[in-house]
PyMOL Python script that loads the backbone (N, CA, C, O; Angstrom):
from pymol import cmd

cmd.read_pdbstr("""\
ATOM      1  N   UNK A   1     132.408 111.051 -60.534  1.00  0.00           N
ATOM      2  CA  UNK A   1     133.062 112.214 -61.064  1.00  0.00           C
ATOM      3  C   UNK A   1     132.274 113.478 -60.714  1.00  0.00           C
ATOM      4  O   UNK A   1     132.873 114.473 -60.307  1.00  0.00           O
ATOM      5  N   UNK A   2     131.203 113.464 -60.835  1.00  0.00           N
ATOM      6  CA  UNK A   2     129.933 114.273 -60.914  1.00  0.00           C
ATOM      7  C   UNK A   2     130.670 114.887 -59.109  1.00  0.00           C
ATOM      8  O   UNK A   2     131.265 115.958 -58.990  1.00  0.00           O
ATOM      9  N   UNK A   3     130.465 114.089 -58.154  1.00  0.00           N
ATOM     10  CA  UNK A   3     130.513 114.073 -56.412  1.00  0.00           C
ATOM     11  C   UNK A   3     131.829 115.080 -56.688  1.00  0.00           C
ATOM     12  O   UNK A   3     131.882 116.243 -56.290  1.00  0.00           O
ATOM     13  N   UNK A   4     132.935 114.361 -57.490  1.00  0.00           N
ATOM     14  CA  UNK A   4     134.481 114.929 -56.978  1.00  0.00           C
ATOM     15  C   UNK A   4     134.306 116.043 -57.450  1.00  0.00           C
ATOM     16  O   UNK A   4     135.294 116.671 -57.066  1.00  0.00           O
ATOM     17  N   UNK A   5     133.460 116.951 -58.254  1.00  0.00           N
ATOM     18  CA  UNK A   5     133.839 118.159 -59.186  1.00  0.00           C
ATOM     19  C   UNK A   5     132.510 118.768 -58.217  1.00  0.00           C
ATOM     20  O   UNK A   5     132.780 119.965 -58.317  1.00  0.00           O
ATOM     21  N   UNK A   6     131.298 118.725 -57.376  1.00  0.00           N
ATOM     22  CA  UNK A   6     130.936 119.032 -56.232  1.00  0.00           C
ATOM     23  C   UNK A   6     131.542 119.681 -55.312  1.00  0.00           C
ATOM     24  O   UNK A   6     131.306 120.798 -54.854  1.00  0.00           O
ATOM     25  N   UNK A   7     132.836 118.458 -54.902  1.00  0.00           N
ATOM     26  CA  UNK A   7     133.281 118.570 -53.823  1.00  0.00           C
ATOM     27  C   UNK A   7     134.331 119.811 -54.023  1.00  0.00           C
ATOM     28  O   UNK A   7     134.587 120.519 -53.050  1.00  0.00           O
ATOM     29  N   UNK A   8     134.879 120.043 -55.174  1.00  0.00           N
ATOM     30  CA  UNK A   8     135.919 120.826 -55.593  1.00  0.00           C
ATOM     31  C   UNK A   8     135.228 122.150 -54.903  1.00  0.00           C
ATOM     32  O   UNK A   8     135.670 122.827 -53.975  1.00  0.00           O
ATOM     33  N   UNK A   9     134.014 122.305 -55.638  1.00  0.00           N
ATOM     34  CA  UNK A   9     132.925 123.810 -55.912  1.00  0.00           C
ATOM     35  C   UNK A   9     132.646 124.153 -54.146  1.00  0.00           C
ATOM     36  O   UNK A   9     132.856 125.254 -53.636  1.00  0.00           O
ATOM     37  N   UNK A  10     132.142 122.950 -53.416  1.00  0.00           N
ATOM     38  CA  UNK A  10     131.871 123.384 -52.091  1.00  0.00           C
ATOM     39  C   UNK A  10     132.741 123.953 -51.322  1.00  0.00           C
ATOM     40  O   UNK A  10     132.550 124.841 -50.490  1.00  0.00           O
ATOM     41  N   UNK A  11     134.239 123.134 -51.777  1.00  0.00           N
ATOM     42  CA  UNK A  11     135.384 123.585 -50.997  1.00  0.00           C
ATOM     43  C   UNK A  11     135.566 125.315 -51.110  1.00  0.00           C
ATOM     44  O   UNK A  11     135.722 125.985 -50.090  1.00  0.00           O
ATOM     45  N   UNK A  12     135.533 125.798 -52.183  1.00  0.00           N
ATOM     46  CA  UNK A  12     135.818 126.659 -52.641  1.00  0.00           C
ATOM     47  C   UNK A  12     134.914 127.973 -52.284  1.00  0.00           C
ATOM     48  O   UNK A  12     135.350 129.099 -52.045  1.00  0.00           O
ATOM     49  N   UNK A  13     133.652 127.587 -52.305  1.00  0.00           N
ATOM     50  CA  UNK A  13     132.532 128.548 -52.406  1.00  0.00           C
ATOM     51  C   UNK A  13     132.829 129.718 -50.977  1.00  0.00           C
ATOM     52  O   UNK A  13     132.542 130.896 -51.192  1.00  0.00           O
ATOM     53  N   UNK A  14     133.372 129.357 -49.626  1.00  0.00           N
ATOM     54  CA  UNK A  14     133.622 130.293 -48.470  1.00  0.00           C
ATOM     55  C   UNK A  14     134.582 131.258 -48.878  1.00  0.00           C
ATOM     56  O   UNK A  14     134.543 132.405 -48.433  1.00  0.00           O
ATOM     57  N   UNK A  15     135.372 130.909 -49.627  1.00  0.00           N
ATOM     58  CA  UNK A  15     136.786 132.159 -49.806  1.00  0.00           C
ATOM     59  C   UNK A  15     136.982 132.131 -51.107  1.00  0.00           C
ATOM     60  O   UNK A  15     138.134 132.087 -51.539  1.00  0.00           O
ATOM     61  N   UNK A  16     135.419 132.159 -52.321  1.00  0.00           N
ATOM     62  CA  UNK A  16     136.056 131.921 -53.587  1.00  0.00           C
ATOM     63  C   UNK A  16     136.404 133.977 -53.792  1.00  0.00           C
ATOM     64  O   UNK A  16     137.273 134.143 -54.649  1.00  0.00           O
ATOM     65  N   UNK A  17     136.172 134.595 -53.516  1.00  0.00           N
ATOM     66  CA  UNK A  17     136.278 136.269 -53.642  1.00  0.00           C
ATOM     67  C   UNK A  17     137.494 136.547 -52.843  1.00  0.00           C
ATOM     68  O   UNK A  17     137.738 137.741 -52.664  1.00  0.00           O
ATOM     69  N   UNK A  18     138.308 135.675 -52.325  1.00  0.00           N
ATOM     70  CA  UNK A  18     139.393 136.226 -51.421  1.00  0.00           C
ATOM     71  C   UNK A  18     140.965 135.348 -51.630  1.00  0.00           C
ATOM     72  O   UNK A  18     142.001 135.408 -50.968  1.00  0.00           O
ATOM     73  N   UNK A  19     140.529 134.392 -53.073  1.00  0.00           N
ATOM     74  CA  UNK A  19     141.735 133.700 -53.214  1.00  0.00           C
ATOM     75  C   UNK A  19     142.802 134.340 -54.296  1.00  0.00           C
ATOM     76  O   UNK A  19     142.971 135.494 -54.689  1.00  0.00           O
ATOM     77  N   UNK A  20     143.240 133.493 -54.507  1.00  0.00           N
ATOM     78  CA  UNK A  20     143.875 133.709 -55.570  1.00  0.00           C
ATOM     79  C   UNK A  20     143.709 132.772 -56.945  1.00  0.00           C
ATOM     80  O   UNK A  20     142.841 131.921 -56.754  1.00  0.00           O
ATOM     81  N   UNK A  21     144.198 132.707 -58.045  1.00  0.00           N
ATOM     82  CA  UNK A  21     143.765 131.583 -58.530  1.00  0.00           C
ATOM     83  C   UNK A  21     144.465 130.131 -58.196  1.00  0.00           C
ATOM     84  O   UNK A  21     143.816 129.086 -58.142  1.00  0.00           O
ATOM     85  N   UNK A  22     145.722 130.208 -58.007  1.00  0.00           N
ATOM     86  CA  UNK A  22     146.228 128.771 -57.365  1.00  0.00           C
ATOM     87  C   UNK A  22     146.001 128.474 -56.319  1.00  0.00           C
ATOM     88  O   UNK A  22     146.188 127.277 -56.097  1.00  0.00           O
ATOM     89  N   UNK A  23     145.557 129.226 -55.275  1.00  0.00           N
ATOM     90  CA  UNK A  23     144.945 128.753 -54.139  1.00  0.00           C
ATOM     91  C   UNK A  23     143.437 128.339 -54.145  1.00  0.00           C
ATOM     92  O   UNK A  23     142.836 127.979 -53.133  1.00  0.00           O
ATOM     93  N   UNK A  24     142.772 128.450 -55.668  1.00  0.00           N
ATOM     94  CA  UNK A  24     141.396 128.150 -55.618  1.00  0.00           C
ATOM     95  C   UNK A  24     141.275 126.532 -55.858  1.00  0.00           C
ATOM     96  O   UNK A  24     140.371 125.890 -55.323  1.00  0.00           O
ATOM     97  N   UNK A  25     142.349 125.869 -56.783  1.00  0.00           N
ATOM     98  CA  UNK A  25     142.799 124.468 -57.359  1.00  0.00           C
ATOM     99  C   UNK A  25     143.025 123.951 -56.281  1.00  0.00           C
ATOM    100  O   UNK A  25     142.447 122.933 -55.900  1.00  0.00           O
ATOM    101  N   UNK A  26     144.068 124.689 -55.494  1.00  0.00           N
ATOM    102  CA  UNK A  26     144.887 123.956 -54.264  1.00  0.00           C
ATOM    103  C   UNK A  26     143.713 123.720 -53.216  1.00  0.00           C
ATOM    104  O   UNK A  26     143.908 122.625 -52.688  1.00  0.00           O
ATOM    105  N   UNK A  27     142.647 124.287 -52.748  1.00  0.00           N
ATOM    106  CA  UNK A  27     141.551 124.211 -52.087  1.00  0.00           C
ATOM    107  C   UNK A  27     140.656 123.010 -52.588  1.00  0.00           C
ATOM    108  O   UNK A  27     140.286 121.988 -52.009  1.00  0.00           O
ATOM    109  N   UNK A  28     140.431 123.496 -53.894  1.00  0.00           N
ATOM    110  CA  UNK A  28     139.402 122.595 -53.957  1.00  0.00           C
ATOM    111  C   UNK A  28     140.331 120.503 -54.425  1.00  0.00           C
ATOM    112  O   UNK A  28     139.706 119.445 -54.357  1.00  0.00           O
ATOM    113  N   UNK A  29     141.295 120.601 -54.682  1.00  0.00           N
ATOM    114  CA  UNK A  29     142.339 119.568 -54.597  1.00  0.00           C
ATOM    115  C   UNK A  29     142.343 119.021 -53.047  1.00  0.00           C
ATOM    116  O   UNK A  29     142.362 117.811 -52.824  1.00  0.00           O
ATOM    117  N   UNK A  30     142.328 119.829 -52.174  1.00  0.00           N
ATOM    118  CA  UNK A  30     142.496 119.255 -50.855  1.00  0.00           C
ATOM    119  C   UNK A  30     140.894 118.894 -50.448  1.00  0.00           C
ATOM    120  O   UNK A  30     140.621 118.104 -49.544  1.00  0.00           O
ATOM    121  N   UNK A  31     140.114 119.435 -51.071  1.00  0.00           N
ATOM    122  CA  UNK A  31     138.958 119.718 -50.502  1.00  0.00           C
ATOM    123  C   UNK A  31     138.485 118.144 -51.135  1.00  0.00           C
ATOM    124  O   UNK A  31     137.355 117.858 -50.738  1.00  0.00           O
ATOM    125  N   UNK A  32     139.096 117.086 -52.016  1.00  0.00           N
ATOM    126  CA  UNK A  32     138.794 116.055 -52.698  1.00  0.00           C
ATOM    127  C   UNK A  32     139.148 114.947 -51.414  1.00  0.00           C
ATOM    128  O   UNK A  32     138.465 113.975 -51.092  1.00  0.00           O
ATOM    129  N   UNK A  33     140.381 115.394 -50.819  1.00  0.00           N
ATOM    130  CA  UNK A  33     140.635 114.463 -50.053  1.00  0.00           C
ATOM    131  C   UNK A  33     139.680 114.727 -48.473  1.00  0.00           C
ATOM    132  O   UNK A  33     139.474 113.726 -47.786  1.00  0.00           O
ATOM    133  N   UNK A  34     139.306 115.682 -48.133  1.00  0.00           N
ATOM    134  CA  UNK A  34     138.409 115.382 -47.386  1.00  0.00           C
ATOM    135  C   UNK A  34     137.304 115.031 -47.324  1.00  0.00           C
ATOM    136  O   UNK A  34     136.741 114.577 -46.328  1.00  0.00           O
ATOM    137  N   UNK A  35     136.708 115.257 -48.742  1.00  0.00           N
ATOM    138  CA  UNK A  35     135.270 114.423 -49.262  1.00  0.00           C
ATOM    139  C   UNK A  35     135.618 113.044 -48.772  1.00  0.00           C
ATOM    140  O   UNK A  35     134.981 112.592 -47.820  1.00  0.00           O
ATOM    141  N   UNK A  36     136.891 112.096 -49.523  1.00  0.00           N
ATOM    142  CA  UNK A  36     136.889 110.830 -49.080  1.00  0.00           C
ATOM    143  C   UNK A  36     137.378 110.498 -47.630  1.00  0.00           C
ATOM    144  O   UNK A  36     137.187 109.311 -47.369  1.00  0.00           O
ATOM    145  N   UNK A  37     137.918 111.167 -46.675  1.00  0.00           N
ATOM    146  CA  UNK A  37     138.280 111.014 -45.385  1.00  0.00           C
ATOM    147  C   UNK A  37     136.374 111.103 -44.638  1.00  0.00           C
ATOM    148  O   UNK A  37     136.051 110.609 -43.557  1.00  0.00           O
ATOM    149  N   UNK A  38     135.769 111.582 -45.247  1.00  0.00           N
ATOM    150  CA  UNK A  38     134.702 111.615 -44.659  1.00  0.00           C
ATOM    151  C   UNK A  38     133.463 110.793 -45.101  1.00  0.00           C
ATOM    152  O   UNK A  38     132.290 110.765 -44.727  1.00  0.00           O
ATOM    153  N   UNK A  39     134.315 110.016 -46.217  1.00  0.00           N
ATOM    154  CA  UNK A  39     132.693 109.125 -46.501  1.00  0.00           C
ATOM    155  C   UNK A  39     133.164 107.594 -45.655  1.00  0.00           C
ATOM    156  O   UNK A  39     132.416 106.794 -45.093  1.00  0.00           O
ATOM    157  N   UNK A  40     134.333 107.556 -45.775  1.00  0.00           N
ATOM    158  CA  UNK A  40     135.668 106.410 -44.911  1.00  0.00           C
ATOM    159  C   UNK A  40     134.990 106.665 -43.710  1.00  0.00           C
ATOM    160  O   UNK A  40     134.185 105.776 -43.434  1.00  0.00           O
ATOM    161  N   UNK A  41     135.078 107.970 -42.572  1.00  0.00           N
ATOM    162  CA  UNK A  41     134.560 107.378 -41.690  1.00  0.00           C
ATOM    163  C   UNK A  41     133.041 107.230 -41.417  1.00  0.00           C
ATOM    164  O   UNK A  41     132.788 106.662 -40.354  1.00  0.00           O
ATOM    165  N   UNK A  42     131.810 107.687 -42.279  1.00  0.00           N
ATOM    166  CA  UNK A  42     130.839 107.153 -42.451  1.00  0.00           C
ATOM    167  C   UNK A  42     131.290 105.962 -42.454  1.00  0.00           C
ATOM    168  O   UNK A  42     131.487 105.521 -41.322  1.00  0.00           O
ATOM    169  N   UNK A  43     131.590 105.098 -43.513  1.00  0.00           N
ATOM    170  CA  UNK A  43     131.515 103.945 -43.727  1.00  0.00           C
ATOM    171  C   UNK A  43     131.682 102.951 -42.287  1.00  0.00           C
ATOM    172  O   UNK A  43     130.966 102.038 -41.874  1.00  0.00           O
ATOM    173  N   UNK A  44     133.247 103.698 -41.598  1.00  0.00           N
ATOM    174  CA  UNK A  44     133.561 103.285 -40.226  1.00  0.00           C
ATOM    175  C   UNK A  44     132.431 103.007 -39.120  1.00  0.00           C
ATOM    176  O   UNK A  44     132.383 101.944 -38.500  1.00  0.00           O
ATOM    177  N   UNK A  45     131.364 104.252 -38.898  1.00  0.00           N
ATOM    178  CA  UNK A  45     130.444 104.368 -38.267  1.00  0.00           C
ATOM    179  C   UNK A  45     129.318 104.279 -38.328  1.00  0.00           C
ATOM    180  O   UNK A  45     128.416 104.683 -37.593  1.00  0.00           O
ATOM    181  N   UNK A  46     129.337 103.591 -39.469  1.00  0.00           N
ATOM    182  CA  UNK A  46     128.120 102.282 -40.209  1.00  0.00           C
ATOM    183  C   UNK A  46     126.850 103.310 -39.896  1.00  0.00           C
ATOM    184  O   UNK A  46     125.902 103.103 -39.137  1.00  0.00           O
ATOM    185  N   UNK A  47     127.206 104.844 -40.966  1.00  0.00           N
ATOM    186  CA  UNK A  47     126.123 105.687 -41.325  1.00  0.00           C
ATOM    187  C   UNK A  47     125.923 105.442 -42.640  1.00  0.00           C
ATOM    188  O   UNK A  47     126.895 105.371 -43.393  1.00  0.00           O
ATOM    189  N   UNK A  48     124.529 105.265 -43.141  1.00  0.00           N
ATOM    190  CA  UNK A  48     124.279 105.223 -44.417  1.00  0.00           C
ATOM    191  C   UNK A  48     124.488 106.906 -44.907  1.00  0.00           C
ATOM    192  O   UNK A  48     124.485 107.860 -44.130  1.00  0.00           O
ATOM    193  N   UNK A  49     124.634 106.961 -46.124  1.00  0.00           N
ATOM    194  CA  UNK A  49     124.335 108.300 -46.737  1.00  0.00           C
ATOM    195  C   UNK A  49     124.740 107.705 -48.458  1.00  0.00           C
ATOM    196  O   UNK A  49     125.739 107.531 -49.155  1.00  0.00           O
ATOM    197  N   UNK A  50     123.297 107.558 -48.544  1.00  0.00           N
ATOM    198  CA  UNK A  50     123.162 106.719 -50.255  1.00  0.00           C
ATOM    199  C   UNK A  50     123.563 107.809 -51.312  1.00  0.00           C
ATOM    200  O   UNK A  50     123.921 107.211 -52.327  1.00  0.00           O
ATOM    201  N   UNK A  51     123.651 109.246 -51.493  1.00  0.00           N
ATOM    202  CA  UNK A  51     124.007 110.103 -52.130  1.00  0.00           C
ATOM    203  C   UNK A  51     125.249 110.841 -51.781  1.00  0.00           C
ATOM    204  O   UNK A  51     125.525 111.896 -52.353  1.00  0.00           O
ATOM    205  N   UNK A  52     125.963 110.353 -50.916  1.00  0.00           N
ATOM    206  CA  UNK A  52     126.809 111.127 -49.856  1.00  0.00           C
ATOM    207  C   UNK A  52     127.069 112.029 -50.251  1.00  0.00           C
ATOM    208  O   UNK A  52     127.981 112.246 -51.048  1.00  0.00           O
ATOM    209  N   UNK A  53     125.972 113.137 -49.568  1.00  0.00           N
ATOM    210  CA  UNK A  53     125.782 114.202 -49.325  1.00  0.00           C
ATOM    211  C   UNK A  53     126.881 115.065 -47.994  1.00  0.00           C
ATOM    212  O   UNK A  53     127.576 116.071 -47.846  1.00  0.00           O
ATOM    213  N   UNK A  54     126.405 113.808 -47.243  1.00  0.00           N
ATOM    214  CA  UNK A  54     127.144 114.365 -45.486  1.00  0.00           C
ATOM    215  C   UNK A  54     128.410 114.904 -46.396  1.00  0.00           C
ATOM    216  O   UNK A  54     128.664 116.104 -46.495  1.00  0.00           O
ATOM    217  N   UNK A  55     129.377 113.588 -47.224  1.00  0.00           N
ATOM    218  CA  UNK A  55     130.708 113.849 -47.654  1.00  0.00           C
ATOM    219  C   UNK A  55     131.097 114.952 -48.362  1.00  0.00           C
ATOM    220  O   UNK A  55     132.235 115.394 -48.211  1.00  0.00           O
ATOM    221  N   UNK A  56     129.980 115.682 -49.438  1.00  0.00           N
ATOM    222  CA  UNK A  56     130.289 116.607 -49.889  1.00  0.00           C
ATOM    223  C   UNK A  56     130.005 117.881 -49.327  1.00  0.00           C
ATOM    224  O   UNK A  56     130.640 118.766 -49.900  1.00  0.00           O
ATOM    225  N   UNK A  57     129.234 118.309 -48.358  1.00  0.00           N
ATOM    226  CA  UNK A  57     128.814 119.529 -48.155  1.00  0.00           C
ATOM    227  C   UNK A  57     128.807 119.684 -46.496  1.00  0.00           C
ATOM    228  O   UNK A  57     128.400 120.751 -46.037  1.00  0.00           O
ATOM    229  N   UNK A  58     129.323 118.469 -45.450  1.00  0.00           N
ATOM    230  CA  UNK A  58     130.243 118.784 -44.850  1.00  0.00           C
ATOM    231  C   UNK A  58     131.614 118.428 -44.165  1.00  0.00           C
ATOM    232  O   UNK A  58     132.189 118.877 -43.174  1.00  0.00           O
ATOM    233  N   UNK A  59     131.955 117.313 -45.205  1.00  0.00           N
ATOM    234  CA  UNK A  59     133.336 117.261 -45.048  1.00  0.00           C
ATOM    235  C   UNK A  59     134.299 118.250 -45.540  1.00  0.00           C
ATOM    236  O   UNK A  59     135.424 118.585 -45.170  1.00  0.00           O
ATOM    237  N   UNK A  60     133.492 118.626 -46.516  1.00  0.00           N
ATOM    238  CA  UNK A  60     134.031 119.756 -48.220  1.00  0.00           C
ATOM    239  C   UNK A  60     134.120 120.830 -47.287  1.00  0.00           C
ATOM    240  O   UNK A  60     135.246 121.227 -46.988  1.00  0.00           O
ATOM    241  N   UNK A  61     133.008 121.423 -46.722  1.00  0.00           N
ATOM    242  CA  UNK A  61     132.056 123.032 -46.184  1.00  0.00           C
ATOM    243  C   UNK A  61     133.054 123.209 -45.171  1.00  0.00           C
ATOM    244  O   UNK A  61     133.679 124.268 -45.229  1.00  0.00           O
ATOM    245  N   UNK A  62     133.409 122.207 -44.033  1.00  0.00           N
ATOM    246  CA  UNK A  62     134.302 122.609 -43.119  1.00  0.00           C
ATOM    247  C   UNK A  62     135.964 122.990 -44.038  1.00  0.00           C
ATOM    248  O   UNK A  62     136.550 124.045 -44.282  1.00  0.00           O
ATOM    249  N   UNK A  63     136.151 122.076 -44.224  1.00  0.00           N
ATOM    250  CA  UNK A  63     137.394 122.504 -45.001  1.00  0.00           C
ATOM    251  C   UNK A  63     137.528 123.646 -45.967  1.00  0.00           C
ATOM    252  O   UNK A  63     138.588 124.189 -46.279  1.00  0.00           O
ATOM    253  N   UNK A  64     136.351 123.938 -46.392  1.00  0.00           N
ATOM    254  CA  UNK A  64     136.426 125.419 -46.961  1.00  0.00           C
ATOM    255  C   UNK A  64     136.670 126.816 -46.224  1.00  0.00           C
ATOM    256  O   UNK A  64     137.374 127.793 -46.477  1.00  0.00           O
ATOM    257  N   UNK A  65     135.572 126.404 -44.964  1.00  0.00           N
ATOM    258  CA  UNK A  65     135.776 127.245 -43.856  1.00  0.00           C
ATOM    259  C   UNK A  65     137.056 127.775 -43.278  1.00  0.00           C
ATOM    260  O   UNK A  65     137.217 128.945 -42.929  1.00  0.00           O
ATOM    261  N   UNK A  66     138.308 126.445 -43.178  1.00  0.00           N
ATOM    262  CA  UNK A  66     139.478 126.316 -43.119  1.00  0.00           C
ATOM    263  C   UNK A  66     140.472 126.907 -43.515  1.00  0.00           C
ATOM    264  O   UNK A  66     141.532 127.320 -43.045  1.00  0.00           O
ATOM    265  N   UNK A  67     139.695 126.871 -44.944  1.00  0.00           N
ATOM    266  CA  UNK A  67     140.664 127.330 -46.178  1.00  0.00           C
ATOM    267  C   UNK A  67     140.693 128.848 -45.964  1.00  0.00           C
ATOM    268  O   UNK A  67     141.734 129.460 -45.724  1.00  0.00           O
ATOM    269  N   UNK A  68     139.696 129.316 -46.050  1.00  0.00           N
ATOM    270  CA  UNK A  68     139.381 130.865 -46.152  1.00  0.00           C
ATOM    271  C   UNK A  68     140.543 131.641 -45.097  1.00  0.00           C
ATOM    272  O   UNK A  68     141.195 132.661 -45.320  1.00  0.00           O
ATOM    273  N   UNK A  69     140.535 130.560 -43.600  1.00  0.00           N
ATOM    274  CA  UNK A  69     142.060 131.292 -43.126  1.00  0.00           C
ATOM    275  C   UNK A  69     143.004 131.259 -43.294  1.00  0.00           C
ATOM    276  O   UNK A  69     143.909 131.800 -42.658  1.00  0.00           O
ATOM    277  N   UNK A  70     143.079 130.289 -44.652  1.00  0.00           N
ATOM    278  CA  UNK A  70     145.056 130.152 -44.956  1.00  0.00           C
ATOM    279  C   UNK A  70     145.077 130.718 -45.603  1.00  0.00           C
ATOM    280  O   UNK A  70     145.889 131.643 -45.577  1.00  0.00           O
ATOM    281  N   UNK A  71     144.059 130.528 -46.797  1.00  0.00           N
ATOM    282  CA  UNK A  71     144.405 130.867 -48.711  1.00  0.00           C
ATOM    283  C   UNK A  71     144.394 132.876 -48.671  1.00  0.00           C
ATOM    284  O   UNK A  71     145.247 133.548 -49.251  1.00  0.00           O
ATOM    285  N   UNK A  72     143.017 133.575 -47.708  1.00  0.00           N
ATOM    286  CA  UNK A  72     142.639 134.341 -47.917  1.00  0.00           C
ATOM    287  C   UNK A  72     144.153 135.626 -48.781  1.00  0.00           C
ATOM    288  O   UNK A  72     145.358 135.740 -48.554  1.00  0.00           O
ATOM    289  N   UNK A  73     143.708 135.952 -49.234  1.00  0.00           N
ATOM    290  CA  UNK A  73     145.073 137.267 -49.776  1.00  0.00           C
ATOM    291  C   UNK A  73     145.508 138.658 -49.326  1.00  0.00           C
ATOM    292  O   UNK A  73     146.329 139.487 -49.720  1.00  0.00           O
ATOM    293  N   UNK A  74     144.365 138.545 -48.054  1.00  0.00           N
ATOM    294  CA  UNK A  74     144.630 139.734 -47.265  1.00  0.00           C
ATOM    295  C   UNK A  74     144.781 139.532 -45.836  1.00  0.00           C
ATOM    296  O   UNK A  74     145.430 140.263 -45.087  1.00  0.00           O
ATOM    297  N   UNK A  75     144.159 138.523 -45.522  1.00  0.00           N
ATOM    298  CA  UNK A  75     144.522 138.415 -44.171  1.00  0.00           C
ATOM    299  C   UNK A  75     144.944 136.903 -43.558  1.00  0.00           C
ATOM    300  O   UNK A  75     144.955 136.567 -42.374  1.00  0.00           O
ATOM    301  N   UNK A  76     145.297 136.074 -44.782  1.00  0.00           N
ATOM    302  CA  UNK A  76     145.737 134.830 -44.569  1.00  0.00           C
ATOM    303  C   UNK A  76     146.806 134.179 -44.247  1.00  0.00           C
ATOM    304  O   UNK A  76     147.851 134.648 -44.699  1.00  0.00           O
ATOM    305  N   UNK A  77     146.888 133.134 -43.531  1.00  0.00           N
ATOM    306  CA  UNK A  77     147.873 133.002 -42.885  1.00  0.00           C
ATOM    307  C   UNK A  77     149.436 133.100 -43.410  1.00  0.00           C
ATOM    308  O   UNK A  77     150.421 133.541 -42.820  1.00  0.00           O
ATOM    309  N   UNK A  78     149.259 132.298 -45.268  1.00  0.00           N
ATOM    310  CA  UNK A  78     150.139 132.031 -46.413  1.00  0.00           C
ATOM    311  C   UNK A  78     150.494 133.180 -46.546  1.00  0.00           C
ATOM    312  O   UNK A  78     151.558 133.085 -47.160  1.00  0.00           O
ATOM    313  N   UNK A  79     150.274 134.311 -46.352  1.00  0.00           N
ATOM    314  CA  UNK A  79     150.612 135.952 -46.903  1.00  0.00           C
ATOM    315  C   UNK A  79     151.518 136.174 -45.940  1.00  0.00           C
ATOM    316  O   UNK A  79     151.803 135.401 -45.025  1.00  0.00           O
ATOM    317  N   UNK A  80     152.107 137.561 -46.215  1.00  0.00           N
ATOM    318  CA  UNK A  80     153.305 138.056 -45.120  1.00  0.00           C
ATOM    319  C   UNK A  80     152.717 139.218 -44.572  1.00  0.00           C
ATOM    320  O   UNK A  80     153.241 140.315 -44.767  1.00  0.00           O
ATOM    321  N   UNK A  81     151.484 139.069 -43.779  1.00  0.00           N
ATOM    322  CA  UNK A  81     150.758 140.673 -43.510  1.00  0.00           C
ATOM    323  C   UNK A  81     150.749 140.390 -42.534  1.00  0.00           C
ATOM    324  O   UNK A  81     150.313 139.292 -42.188  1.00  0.00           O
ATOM    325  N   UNK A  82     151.362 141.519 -41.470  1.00  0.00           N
ATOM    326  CA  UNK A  82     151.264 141.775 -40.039  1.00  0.00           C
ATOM    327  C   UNK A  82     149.800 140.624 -39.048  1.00  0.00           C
ATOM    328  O   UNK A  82     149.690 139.709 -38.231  1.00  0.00           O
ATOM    329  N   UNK A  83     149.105 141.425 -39.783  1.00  0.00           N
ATOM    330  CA  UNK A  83     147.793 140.567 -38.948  1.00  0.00           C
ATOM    331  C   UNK A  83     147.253 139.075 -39.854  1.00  0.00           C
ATOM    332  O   UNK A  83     146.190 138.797 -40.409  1.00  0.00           O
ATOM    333  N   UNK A  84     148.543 138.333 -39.677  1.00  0.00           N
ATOM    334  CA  UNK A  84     148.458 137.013 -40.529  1.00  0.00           C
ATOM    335  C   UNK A  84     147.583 136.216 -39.331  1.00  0.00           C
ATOM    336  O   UNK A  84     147.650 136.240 -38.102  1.00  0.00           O
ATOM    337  N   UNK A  85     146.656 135.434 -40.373  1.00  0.00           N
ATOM    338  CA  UNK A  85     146.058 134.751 -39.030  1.00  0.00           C
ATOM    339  C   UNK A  85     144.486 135.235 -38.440  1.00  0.00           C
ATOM    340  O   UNK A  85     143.736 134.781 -37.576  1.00  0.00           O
ATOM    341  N   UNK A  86     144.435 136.142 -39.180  1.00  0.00           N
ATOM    342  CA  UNK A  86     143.272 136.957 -38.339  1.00  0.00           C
ATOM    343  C   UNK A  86     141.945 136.076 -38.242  1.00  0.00           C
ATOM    344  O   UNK A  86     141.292 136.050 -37.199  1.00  0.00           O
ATOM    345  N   UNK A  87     141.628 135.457 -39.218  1.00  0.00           N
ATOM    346  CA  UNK A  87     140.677 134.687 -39.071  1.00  0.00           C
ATOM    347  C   UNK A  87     140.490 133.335 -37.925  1.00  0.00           C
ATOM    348  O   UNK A  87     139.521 132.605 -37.716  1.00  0.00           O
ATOM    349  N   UNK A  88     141.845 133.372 -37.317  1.00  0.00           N
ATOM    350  CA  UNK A  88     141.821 132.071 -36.291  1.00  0.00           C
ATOM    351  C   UNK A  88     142.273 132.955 -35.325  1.00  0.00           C
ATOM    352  O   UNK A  88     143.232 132.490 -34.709  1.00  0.00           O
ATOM    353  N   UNK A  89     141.925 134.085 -34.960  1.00  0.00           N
ATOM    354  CA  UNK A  89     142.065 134.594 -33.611  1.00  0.00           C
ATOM    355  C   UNK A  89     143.169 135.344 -33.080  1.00  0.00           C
ATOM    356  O   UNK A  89     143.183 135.391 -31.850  1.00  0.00           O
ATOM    357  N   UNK A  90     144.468 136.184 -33.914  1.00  0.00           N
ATOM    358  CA  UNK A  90     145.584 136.054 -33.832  1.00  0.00           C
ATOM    359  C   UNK A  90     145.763 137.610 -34.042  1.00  0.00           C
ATOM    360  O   UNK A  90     146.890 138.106 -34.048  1.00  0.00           O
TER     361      UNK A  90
END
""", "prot")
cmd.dss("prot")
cmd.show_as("cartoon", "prot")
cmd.util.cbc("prot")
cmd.orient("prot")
């Protein structure tokens, strides 16, 4: 429980000043399922990580990174602002 409520906080921490509040849940909600997509393929690639750490801070960290270009409220992709996207190059 302790890991999943981690993983919530890491997700969150890149775009927590630029969300909104349902996009902060919705982040860190998605940000649960990439904690476990990433301890799965540890497991796959027969890496130890006895605290799984790797899983929370960078399966979580990338996907936060992620997040910050959809969720953001000013220049995110989810918004209807001319320069939607800006963070992925657009």
């Amino acid at each position: 429980m302790c890991n999943g409520i981690l993983a919530g906080l890491v997700s969150i921490s890149a775009a927590a000043d630029r969300v909104e509040g349902w996009a902060a849940v919705s982040i860190g909600i998605i940000g649960a399922f990439f904690y476990v997509f990433t301890l799965k393929a540890l497991q796959v690639s027969r890496l130890d990580d006895a605290i799984e750490g790797v899983g929370i801070h960078m399966g979580c960290g990338i996907w936060g990174l992620l997040a910050a270009g959809f969720f953001d409220n000013t220049f995110g992709v989810f918004y209807g602002d001319p320069h939607k996207g800006r963070y992925f190059g657009y």
